[in-house]
C-alpha positions as CSV (number, residue, x, y, z in Angstrom):
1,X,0.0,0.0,0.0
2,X,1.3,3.5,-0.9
3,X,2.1,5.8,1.8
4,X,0.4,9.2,2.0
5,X,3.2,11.4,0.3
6,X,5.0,8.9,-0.3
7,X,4.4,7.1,-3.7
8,X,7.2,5.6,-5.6
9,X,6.5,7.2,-8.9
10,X,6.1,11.0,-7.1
11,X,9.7,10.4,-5.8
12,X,11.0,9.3,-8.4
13,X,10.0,12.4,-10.5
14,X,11.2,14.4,-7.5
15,X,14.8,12.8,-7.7
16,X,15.0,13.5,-10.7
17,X,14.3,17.1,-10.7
18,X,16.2,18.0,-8.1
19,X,19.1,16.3,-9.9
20,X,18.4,18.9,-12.9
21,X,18.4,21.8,-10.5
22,X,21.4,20.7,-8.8
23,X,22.8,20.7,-12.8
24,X,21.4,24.1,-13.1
25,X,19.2,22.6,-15.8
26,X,16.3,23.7,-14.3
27,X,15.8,26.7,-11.9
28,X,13.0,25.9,-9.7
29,X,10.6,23.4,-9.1
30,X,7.8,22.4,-6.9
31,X,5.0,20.1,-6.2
32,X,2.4,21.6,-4.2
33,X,0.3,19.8,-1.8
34,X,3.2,16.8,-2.4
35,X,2.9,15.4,1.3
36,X,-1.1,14.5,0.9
37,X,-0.9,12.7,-2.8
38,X,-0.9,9.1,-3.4
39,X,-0.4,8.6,-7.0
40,X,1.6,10.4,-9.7
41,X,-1.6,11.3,-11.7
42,X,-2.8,13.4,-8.9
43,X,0.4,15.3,-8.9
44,X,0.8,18.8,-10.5
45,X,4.7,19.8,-10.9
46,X,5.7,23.1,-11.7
47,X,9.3,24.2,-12.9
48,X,11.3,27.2,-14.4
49,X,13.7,26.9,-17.0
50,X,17.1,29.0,-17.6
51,X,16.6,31.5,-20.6
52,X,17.1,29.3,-23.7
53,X,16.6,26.1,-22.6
54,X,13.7,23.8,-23.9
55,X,11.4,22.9,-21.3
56,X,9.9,19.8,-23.3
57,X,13.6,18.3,-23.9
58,X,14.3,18.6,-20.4
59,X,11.1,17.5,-19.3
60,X,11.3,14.0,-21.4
61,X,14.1,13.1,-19.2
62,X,12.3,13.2,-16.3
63,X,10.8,9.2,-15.4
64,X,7.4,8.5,-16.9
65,X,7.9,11.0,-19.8
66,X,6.0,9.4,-22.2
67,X,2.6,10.0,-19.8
68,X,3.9,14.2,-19.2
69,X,2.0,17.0,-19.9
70,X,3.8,20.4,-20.5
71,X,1.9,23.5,-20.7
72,X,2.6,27.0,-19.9
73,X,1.3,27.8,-16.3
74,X,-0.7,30.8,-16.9
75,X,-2.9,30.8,-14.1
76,X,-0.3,31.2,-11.7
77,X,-2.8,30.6,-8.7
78,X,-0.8,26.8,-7.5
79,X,2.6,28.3,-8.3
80,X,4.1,31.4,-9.7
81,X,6.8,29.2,-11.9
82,X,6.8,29.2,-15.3
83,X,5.9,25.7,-16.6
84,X,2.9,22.9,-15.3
85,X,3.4,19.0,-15.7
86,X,1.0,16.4,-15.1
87,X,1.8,13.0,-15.5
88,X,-2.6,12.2,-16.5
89,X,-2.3,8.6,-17.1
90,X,-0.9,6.1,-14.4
91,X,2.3,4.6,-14.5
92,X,3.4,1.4,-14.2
């Protein structure tokens, strides 16, 4: 049974952003409301990109890329980065 904020996929994803930003090849990331999800379709990741970089390369490294959504986060009401990634089908 998956742990409340603690699913396998969700830290995955996290590992592997905060590899990027360690590489500078992101800026920022987050994942609000992280500690209460169970499954990485529930989760909603935001991130910021240096000036130049494409978000959609970077974001097809990240595990579980071929179930990513990338979209401009215009609403800027979760999160005031630049970029919103959903993973909407469940991985495996």
């Amino acid at each position: 049974m998956t742990k409340i904020g603690k699913s396998a996929e969700i830290m995955a994803v996290k590992d592997r952003l905060e590899s990027l930003e360690k590489e500078n090849t992101i800026l920022d990331w987050e994942l609000p409301h992280g500690n209460i999800l169970t499954r990485l379709s529930a989760a909603v990741f935001f991130l910021t990109v240096p000036l130049g970089h494409d978000v959609k390369e970077i974001c097809h490294t990240l595990p579980f890329s071929d179930k990513i959504s990338i979209r401009l986060n215009e609403e800027k009401k979760l999160s005031k980065l630049d970029w919103r990634l959903e993973f909407p089908g469940e991985a495996v």
